[in-house]
PAZAPA-4460 file (N, C-alpha, C; in steps of 0.05 Angstrom, whole numbers, plus 32768, in hexadecimal, padded with zeros to 4 digits):
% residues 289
    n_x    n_y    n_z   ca_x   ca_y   ca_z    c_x    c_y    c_z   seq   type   mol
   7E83   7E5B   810B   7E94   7E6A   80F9   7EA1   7E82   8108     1      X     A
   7E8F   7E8C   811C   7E96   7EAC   8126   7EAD   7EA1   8139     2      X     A
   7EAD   7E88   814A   7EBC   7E7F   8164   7ED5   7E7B   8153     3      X     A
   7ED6   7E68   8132   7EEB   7E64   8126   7F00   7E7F   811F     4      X     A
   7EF6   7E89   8116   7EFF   7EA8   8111   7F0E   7EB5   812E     5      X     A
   7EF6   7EB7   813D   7F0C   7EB9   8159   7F28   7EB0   815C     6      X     A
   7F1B   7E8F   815B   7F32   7E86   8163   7F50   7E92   8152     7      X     A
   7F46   7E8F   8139   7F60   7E94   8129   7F66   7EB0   812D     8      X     A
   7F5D   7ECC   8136   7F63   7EDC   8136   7F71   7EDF   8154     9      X     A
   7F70   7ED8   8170   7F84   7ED3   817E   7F92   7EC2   817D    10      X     A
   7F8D   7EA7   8163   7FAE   7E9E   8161   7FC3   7EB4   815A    11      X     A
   7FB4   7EC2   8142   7FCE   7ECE   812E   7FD6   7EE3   8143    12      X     A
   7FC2   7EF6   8156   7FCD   7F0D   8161   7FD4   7F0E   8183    13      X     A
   7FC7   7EF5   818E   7FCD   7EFC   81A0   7FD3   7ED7   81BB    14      X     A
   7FDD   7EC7   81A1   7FE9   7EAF   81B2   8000   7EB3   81C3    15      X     A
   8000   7EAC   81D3   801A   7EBE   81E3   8035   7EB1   81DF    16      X     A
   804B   7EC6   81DC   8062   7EC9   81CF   807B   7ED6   81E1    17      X     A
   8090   7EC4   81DD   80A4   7ECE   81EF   80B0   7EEB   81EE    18      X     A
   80BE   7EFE   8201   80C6   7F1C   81F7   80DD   7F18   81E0    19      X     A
   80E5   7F0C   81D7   80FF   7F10   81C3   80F0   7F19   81A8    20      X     A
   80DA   7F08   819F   80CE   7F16   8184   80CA   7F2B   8185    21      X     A
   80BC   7F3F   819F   80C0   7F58   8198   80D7   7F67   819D    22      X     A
   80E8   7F63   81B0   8101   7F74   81A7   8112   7F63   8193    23      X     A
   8114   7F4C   8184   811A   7F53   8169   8111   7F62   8154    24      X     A
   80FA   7F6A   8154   80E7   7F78   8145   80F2   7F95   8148    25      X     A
   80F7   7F93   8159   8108   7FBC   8162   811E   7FBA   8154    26      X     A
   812D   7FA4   815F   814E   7FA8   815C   8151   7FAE   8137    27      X     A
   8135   7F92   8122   8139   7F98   8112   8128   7FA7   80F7    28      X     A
   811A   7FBB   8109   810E   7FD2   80FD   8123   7FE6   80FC    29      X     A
   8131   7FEE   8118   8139   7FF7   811F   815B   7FFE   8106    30      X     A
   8164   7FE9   810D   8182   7FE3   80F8   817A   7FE5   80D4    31      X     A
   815E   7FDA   80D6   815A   7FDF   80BC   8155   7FFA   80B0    32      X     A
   814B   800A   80BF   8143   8024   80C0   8162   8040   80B3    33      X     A
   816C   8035   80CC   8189   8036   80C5   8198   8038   80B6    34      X     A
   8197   8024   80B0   81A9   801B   8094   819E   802D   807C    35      X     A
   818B   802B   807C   8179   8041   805B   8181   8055   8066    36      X     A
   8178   8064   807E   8188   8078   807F   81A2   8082   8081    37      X     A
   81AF   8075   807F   81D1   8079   8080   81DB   8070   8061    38      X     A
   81CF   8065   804A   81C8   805E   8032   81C2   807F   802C    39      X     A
   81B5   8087   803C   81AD   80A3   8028   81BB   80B7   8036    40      X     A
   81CF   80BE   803E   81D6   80D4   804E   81D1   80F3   803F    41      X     A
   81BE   80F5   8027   81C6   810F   801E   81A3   8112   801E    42      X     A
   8195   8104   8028   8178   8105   8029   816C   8122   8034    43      X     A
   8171   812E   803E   8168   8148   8047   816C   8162   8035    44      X     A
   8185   8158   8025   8184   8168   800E   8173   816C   7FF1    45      X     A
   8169   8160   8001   8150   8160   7FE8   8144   817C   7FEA    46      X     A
   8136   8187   8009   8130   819D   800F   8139   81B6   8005    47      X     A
   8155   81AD   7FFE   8165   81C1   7FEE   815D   81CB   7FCB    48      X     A
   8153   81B1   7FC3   814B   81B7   7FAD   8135   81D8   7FA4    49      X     A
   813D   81D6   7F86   812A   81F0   7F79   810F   81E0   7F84    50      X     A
   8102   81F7   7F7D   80E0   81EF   7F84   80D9   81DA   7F66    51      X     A
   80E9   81DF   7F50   80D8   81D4   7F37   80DC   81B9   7F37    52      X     A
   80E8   81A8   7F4C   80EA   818F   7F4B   80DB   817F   7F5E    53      X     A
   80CD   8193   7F75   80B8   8191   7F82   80A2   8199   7F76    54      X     A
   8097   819C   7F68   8082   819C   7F56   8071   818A   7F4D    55      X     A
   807C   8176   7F4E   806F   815F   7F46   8063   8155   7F61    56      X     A
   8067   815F   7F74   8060   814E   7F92   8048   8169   7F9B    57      X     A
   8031   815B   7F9F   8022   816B   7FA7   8024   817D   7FBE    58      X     A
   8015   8194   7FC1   801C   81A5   7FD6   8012   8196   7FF7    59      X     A
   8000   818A   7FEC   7FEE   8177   8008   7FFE   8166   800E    60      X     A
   800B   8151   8005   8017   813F   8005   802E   8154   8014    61      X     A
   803A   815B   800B   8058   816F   801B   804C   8181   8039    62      X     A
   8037   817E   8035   802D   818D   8052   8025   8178   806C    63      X     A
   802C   815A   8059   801D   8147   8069   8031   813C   8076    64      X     A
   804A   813C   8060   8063   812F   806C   8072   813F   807A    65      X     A
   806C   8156   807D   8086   8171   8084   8098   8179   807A    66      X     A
   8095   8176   8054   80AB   8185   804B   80AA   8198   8040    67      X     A
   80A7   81A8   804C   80AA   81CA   804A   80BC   81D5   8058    68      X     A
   80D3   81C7   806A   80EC   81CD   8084   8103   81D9   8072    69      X     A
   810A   81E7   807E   812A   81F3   8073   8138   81D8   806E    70      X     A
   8150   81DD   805C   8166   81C5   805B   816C   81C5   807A    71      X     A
   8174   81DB   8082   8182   81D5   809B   8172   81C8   80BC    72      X     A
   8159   81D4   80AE   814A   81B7   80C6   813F   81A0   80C0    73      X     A
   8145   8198   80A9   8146   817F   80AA   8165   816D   80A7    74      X     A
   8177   8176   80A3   8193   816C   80AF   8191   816F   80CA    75      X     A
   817E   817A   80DB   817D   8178   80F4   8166   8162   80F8    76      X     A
   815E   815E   80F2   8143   8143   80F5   814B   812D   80E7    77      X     A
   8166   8130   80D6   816E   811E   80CC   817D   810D   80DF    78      X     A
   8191   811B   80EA   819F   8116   80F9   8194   810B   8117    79      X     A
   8178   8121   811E   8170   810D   812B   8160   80F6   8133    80      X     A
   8154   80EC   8111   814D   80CA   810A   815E   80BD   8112    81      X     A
   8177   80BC   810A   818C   80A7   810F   8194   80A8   8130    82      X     A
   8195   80C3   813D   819A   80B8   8157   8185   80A7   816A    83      X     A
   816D   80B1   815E   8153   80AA   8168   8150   8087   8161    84      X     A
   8159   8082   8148   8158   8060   8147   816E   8053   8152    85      X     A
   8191   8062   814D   81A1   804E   8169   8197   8049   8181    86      X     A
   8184   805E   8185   8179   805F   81AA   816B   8048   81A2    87      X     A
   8162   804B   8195   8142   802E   8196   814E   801A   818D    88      X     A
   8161   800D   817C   816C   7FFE   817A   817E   7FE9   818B    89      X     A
   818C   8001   81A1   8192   8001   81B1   8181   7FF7   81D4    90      X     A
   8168   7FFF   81D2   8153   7FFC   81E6   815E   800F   81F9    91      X     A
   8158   8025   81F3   815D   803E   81FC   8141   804A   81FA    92      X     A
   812F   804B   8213   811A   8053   821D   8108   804F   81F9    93      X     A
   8106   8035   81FC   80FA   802F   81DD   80E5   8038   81D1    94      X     A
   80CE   8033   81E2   80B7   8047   81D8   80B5   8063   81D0    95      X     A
   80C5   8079   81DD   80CC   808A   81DD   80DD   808F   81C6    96      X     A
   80EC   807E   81BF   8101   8085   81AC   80F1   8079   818E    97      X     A
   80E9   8060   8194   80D9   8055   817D   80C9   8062   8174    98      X     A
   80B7   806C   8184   80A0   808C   8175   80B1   809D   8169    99      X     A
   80BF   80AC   8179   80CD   80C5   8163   80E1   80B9   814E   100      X     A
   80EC   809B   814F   80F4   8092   8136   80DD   8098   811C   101      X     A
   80C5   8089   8128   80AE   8089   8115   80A6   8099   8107   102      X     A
   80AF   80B4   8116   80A0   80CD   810C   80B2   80DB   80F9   103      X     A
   80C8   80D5   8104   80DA   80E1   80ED   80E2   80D0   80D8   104      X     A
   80E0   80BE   80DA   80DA   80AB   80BA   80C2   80AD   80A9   105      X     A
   80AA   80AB   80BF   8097   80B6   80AF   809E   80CE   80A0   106      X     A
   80B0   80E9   80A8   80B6   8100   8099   80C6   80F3   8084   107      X     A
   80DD   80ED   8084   80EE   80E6   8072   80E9   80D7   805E   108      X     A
   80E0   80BE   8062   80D3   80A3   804D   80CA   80AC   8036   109      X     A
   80BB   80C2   8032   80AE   80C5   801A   80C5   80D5   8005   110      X     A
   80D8   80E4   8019   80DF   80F4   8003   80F0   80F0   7FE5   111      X     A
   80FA   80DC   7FDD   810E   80D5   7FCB   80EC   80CD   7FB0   112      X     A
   80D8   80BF   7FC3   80C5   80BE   7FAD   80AD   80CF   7FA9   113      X     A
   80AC   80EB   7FBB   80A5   8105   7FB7   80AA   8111   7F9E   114      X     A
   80C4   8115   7F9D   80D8   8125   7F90   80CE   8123   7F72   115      X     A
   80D5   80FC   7F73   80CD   80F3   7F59   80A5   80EB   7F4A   116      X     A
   80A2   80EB   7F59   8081   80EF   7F53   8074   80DB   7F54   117      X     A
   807F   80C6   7F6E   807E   80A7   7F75   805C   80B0   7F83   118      X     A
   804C   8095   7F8B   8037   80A6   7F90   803B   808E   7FAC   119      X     A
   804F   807E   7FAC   8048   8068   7FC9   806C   8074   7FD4   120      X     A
   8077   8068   7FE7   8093   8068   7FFB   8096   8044   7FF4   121      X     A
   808C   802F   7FF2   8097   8019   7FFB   80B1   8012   7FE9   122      X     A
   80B4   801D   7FD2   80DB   801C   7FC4   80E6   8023   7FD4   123      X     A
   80E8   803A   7FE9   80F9   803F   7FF6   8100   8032   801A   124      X     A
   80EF   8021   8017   80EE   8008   802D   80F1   8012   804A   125      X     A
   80E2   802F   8051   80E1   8038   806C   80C6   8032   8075   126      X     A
   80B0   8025   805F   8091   8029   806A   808F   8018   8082   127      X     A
   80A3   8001   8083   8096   7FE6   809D   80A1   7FF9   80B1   128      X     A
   80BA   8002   80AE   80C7   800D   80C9   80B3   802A   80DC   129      X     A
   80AB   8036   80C4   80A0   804D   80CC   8085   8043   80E1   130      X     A
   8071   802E   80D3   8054   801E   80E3   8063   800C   80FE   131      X     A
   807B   8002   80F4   8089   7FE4   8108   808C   7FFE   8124   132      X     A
   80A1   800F   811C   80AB   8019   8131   809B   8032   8144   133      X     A
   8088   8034   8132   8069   803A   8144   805D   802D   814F   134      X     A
   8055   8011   8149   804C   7FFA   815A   8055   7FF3   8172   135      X     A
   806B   7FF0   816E   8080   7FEA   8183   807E   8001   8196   136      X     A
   807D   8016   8194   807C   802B   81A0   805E   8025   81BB   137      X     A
   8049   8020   81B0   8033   801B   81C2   8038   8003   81D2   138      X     A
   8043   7FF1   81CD   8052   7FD6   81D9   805F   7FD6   81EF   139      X     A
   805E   7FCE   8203   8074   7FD0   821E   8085   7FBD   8217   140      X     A
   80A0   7FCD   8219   80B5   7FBB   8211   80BF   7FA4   822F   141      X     A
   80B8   7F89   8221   80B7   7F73   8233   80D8   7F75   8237   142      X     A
   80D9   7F68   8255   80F5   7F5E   8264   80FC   7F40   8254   143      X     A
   8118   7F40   8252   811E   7F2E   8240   811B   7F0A   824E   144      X     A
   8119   7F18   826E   8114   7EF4   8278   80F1   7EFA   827D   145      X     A
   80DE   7F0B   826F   80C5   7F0A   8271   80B7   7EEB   8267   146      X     A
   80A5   7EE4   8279   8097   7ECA   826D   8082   7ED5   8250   147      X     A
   8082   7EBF   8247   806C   7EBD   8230   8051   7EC5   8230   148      X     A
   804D   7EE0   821C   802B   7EED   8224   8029   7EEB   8211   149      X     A
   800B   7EFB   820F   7FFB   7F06   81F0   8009   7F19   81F4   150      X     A
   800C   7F2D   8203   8015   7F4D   8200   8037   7F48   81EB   151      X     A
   8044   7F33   81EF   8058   7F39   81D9   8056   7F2A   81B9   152      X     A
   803C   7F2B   81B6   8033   7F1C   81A0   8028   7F32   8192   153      X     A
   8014   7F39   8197   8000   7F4E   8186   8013   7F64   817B   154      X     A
   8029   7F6E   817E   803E   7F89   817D   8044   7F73   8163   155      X     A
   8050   7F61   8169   806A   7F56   815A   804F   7F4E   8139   156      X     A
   803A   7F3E   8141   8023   7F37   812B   801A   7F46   8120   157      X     A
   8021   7F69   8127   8010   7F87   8117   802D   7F7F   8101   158      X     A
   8042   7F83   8106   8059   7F8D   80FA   8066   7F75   80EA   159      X     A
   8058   7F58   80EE   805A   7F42   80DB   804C   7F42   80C0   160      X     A
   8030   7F4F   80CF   8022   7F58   80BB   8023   7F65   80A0   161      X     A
   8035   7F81   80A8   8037   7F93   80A1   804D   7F86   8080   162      X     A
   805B   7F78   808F   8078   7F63   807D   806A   7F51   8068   163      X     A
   8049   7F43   8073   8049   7F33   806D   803B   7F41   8047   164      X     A
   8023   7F57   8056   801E   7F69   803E   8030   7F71   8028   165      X     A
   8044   7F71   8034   805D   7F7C   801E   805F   7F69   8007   166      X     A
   8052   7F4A   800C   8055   7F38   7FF8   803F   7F2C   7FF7   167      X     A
   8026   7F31   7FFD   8011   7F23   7FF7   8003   7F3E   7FDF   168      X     A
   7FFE   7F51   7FEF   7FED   7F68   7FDF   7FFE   7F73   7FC8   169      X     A
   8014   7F69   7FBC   801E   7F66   7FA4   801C   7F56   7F8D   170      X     A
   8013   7F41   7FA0   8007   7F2A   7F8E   7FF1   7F30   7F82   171      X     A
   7FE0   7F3B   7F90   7FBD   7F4E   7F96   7FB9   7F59   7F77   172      X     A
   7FD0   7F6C   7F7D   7FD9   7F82   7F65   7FDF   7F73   7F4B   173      X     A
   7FF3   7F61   7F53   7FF3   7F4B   7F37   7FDB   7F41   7F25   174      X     A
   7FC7   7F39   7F33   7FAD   7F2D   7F2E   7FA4   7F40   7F23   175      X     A
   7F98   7F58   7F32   7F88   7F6F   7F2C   7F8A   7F75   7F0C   176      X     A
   7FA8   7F7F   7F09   7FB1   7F8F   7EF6   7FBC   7F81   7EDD   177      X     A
   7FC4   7F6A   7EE4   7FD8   7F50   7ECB   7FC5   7F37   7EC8   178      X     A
   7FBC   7F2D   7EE2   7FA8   7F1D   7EDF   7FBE   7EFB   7EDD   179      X     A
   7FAD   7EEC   7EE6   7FBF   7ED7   7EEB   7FD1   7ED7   7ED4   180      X     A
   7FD6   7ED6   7EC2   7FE7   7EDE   7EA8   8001   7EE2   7EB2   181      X     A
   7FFB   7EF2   7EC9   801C   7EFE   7ECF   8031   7EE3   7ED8   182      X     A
   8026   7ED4   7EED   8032   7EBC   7EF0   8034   7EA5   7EDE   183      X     A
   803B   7EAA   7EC2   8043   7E9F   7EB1   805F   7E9F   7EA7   184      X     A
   806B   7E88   7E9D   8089   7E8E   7E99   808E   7E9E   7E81   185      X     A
   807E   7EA0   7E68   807E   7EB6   7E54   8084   7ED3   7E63   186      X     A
   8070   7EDA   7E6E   8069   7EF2   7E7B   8091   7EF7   7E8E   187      X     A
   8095   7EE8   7EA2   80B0   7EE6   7EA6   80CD   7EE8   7E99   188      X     A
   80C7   7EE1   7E85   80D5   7EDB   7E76   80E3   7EF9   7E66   189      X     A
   80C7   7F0A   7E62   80C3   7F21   7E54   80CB   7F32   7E68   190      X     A
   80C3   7F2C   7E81   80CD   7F3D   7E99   80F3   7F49   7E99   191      X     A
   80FB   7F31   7E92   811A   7F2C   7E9B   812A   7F37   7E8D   192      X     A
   811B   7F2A   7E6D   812B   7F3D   7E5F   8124   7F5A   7E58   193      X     A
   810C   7F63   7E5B   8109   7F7F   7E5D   811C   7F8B   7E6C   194      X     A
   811A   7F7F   7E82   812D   7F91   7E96   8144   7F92   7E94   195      X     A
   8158   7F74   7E83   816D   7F6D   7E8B   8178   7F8E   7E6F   196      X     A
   8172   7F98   7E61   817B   7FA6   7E52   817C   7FC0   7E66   197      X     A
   8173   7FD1   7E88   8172   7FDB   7E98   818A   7FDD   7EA9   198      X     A
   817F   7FBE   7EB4   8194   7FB3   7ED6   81A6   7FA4   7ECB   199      X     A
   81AB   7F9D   7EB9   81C3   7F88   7EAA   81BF   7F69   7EC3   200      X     A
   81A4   7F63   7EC3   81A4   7F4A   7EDD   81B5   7F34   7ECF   201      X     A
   81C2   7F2C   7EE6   81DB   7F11   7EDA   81CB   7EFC   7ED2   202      X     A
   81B1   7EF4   7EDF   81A1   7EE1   7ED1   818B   7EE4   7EBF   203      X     A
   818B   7F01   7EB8   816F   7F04   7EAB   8172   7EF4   7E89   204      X     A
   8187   7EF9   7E7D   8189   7EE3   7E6B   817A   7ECD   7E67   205      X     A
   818C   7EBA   7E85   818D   7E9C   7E81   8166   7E97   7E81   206      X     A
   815B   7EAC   7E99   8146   7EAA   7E98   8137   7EA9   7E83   207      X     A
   8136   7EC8   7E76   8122   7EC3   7E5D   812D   7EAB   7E49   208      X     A
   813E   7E9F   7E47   814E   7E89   7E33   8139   7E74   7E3C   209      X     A
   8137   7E6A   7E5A   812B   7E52   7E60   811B   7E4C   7E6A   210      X     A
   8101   7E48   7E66   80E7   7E47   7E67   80E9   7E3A   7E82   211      X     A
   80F5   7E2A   7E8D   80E8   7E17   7EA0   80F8   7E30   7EB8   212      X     A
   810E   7E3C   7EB2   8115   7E4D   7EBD   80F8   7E69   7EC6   213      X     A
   80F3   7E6E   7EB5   80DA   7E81   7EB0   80C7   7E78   7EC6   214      X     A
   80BC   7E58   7EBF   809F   7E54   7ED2   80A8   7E52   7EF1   215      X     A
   80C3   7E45   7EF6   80C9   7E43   7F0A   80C4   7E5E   7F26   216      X     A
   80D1   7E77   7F10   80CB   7E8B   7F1D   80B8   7E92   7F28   217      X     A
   80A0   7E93   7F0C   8086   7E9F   7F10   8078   7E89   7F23   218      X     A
   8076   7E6D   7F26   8072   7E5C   7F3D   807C   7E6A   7F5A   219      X     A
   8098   7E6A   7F5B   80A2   7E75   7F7A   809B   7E8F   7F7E   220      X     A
   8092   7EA7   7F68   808D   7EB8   7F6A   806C   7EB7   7F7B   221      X     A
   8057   7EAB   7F6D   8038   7E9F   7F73   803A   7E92   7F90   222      X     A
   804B   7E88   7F94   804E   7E6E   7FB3   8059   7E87   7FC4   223      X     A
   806C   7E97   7FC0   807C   7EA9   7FDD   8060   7EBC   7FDE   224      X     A
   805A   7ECB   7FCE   8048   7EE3   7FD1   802C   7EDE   7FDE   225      X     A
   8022   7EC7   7FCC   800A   7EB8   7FDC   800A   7EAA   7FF2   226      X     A
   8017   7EA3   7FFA   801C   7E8F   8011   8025   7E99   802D   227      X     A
   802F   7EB6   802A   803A   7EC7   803B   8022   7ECD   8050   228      X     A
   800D   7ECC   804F   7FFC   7ECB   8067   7FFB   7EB5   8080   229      X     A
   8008   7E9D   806D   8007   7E8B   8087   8023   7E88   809E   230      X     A
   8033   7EA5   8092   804E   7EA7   80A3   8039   7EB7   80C0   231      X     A
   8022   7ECC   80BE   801A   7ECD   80DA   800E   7EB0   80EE   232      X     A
   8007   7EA8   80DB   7FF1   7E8F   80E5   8004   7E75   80F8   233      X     A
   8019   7E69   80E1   8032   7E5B   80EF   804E   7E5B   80F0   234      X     A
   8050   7E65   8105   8070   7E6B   810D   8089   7E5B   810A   235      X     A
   8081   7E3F   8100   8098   7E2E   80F0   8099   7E40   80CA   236      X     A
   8083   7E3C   80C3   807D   7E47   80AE   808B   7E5B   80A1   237      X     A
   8089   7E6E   80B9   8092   7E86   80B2   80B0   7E90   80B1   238      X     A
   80BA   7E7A   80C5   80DE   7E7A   80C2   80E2   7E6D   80A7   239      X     A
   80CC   7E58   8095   80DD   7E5C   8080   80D4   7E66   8069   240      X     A
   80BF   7E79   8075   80BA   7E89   805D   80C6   7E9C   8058   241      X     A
   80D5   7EA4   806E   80F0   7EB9   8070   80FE   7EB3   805D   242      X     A
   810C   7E98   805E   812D   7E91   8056   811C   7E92   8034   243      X     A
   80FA   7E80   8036   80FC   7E86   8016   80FB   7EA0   8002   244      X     A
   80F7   7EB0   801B   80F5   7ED0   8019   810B   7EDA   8009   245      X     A
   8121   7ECF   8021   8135   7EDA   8018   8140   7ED4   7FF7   246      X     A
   813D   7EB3   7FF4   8140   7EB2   7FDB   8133   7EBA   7FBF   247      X     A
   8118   7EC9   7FC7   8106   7ED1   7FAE   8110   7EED   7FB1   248      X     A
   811A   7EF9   7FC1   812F   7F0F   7FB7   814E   7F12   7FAE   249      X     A
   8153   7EFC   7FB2   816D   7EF3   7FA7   8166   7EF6   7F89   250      X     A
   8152   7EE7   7F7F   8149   7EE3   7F6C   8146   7EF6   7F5A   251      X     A
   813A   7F08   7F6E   812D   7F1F   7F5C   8140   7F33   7F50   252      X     A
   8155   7F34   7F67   816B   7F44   7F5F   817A   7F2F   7F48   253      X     A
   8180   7F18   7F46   8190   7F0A   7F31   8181   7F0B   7F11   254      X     A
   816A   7F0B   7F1B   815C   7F0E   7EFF   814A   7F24   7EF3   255      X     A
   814B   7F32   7F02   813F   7F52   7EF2   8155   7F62   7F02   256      X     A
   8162   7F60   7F11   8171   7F75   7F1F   816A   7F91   7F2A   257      X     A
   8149   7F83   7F3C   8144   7F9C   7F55   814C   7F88   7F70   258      X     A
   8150   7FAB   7F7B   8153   7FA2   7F9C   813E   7FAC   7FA8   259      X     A
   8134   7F9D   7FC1   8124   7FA8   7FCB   812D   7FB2   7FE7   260      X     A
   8129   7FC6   7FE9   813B   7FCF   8003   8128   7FC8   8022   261      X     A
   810E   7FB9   8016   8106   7FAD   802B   810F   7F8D   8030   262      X     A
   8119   7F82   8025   8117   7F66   802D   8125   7F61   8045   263      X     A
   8135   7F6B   804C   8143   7F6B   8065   812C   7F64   807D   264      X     A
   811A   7F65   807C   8108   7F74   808D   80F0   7F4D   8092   265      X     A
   80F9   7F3F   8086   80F1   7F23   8084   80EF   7F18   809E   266      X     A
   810D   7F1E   80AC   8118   7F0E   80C5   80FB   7F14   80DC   267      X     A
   80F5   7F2E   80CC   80DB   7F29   80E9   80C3   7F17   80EC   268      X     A
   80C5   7F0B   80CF   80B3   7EEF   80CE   80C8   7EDC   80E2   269      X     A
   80DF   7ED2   80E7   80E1   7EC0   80F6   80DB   7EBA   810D   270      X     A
   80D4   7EAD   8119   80CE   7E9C   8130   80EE   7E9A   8146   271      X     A
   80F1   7EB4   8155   810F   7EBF   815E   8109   7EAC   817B   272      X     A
   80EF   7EA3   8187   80EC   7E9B   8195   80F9   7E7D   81A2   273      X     A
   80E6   7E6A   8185   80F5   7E52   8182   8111   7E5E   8179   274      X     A
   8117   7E6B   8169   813C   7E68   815F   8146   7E6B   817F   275      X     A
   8140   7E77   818B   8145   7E7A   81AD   814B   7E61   81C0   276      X     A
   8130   7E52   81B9   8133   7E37   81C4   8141   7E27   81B8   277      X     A
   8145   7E22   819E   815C   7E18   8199   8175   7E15   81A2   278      X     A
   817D   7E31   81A2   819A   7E3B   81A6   819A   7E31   81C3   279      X     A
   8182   7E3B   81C7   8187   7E29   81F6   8194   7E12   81F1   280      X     A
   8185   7DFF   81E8   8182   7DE4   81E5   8199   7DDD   81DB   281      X     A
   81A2   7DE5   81C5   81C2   7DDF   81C2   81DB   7DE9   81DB   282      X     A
   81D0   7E02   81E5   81EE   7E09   81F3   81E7   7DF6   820B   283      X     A
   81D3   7DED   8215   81D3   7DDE   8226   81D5   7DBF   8227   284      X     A
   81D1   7DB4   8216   81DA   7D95   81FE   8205   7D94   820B   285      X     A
   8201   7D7A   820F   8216   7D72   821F   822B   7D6E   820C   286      X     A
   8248   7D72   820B   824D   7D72   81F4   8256   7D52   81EF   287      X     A
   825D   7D52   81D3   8256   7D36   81C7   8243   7D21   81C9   288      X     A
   8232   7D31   81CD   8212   7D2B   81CF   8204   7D25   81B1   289      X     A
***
């Protein structure tokens, strides 16, 4: 049992892996990071706020994150997150730049659910980037004609991880607190239209109207969340647990109408390696072959 366990624990962390998974893992922590931040360009102004809307956010908690800074130094740390992730994005002395990305997301991330009296950051979809682009940071960034090691496996399997939690330990929470009940199409059904009177979702209607509509959900909902552990384990797997990724957020947005400003963040389940070999294999395929 102990040798089995082994085994599986250097499959998932440390079978050796070509360098492109981990600098896709930069390029797209990195862009994703980005993007939320340039989504929020007025984020520092928060600091500006009266004290009575900071009130609700504990004093420890604000001592932990560093928000106690003038407005005007954090439009300066604001400013320099974003240059600090083009550099890393970019592969501009990565490690280097990937840490102080980290650290100043770690500052920023919490604040929009500070303010409001959120007690977690993952709505605001900086938590993978903040752990990813720390990981990466301890990682030597491999040469792109580098052969196949463990050393570019274990970086890229912390930060698969990290993705894969995002949809399994929700499920967790489902069970805990709703109890299998929740994955019922009644239960769905009630979901859609609660909400649809909120997000006006274009499908939340049709949903609560049609029962087989309903189970279908709560089925694909039970299969993506649970099953998301075996995207570390197999790397065919996991490219299409991506694409089904992608569509149980399609979903989510068509029928209750949230976004999640993490889903973007999927592609690091794919298998960039094989998509690599592919692409060889075709440009080199003779044509009319």
């Amino acid at each position: 049992m102990k040798e089995r366990l082994a085994a599986a624990w250097d499959h998932v962390f440390f079978r050796p892996a070509g360098p492109l998974g981990i600098r896709a893992a930069r390029v797209i922590l990195s862009a994703h990071a980005l993007w939320l931040l340039l989504s929020r360009p007025d984020l520092p102004e928060l600091a500006a706020w009266p004290d009575v809307f900071w009130n609700v956010a504990p004093s420890l908690l604000r001592v932990r994150f560093g928000m106690l800074l003038p407005v005007i130094a954090e439009r300066g740390l604001f400013l320099l997150a974003h240059v600090s992730l083009l550099a890393c994005l970019l592969g501009l002395r990565p490690r280097v730049t990937g840490l102080a990305s980290a650290v100043l997301l770690y500052h920023f991330a919490p604040f929009e659910e500070a303010i409001v009296g959120l007690p977690h950051t993952s709505f605001g979809g900086l938590t993978v980037a903040v752990l990813g682009l720390a990981i990466l940071a301890f990682a030597d960034p491999p040469a792109a004609d580098a052969a196949p090691s463990p050393e570019h496996r274990w970086p890229l399997a912390l930060v698969q991880l990290l993705v894969v939690c995002g949809y399994f330990f929700p499920m967790l929470a489902k069970l805990r607190y709703s109890g299998p009940g929740w994955f019922t199409g009644e239960n769905i059904s009630n979901y859609a239209l609660g909400n649809w009177g909120i997000t006006g979702a274009p499908w939340a209607l049709f949903v609560a109207g049609h029962e087989w509509a309903a189970r279908a959900i709560a089925a694909g909902t039970l299969l993506v969340e649970g099953l998301s552990p075996l995207a570390l384990w197999w790397p065919a797997f996991a490219t299409a647990f991506a694409g089904a990724a992608v569509a149980f957020h399609a979903g989510i947005v068509l029928a209750v109408g949230y976004f999640s400003p993490g889903s973007p963040l999927v592609l690091l389940l794919i298998d960039w390696d094989a998509t690599d070999r592919r692409l060889r294999g075709r440009r080199k395929r003779p044509a009319g072959a």
